[in-house]
One Martini backbone bead per residue (centre of mass of N, CA, C, O) as a GRO file, in nm:
protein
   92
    1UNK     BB    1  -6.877 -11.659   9.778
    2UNK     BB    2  -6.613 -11.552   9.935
    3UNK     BB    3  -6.726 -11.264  10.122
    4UNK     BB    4  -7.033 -11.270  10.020
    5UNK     BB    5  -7.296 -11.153  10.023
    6UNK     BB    6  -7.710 -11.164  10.097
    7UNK     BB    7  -7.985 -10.990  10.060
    8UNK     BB    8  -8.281 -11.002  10.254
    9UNK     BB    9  -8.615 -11.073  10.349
   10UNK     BB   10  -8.725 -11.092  10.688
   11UNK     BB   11  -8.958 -11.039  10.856
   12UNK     BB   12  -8.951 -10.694  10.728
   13UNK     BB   13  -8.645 -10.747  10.751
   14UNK     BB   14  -8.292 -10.704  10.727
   15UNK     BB   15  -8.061 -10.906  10.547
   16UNK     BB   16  -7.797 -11.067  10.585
   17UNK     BB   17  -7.521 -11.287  10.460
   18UNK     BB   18  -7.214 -11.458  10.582
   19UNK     BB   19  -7.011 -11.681  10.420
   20UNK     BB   20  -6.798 -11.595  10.629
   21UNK     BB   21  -6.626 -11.456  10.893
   22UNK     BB   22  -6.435 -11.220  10.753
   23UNK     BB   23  -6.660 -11.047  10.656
   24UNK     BB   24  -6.802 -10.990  10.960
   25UNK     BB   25  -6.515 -10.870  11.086
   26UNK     BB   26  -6.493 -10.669  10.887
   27UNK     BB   27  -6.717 -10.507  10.986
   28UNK     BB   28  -6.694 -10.438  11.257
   29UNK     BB   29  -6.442 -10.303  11.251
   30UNK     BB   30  -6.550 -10.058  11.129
   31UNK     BB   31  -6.735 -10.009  11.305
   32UNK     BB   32  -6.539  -9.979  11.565
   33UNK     BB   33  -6.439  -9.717  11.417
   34UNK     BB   34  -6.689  -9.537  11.428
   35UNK     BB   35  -6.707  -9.516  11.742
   36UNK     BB   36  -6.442  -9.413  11.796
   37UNK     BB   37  -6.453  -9.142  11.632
   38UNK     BB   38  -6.788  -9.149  11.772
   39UNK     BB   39  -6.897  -9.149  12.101
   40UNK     BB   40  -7.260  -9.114  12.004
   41UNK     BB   41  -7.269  -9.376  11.902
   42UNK     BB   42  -7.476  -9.666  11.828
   43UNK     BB   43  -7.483  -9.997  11.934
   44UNK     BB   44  -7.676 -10.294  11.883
   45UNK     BB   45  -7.624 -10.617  12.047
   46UNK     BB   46  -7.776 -10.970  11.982
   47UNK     BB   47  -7.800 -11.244  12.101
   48UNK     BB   48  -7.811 -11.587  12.274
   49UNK     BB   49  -7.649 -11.410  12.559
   50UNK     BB   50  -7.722 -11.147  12.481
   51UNK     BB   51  -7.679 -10.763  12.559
   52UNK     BB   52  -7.605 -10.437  12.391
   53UNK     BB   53  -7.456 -10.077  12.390
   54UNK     BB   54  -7.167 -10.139  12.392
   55UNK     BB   55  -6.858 -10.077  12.230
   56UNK     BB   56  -6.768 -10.387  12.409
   57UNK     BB   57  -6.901 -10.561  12.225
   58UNK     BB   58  -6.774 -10.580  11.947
   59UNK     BB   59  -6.560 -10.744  12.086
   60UNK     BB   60  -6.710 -10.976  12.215
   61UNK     BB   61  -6.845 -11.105  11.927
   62UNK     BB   62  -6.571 -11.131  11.793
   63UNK     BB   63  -6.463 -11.343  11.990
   64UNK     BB   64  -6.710 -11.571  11.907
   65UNK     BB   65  -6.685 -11.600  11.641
   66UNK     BB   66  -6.359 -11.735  11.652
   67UNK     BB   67  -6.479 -11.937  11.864
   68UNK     BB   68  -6.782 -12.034  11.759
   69UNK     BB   69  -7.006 -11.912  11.975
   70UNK     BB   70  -7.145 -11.765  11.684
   71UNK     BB   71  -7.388 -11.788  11.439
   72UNK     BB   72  -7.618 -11.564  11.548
   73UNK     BB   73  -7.733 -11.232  11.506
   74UNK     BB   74  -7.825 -10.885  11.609
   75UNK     BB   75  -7.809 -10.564  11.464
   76UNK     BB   76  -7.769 -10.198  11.547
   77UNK     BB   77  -7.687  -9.948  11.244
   78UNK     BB   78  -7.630  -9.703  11.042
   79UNK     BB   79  -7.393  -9.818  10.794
   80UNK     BB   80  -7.667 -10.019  10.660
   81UNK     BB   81  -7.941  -9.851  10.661
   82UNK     BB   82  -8.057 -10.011  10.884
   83UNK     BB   83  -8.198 -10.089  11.194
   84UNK     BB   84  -8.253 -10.401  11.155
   85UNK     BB   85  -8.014 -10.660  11.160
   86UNK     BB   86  -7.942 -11.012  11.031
   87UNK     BB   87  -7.671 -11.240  11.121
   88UNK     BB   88  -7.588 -11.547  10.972
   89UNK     BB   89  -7.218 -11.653  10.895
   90UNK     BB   90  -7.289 -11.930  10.747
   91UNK     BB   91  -7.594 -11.945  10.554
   92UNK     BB   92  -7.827 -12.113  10.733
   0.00000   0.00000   0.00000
């Protein structure tokens, strides 16, 4: 279904999988205010052109995803409460 999620482990790690852009797109947005209002919080972010850890990542993956050139990343995050977590949002 559109916009749910499937959690699964992949070598150990906690997977989610996110069937449409608006759904991982939305999740961002969360994060992103999370950022905003504690502004010792940490977000790691990962592509295959990238690594960050600064709050402008999360713009910046958002702005990949809507352009279509990010199909899998690796986000480190404490809301889904999983250290490392991997982000397929094609479900490929």
């Amino acid at each position: 279904m559109k916009g749910e999620t499937l959690r699964d482990i992949v070598n150990g790690l906690p997977m989610i999988s996110f069937t449409s852009p608006q759904s991982i797109l939305s999740q961002l947005s969360l994060i992103r205010a999370d950022l905003a209002r504690h502004p010792l919080s940490v977000c790691h972010i990962e592509t295959s052109h990238y690594r960050s850890s600064k709050p402008e990542a999360i713009e910046r993956l958002m702005k990949d995803i809507r352009a279509g050139r990010v199909d899998e990343f690796r986000i480190d995050e404490a809301r889904w409460g999983a250290r490392r977590i991997f982000i397929n949002y094609f479900a490929r």
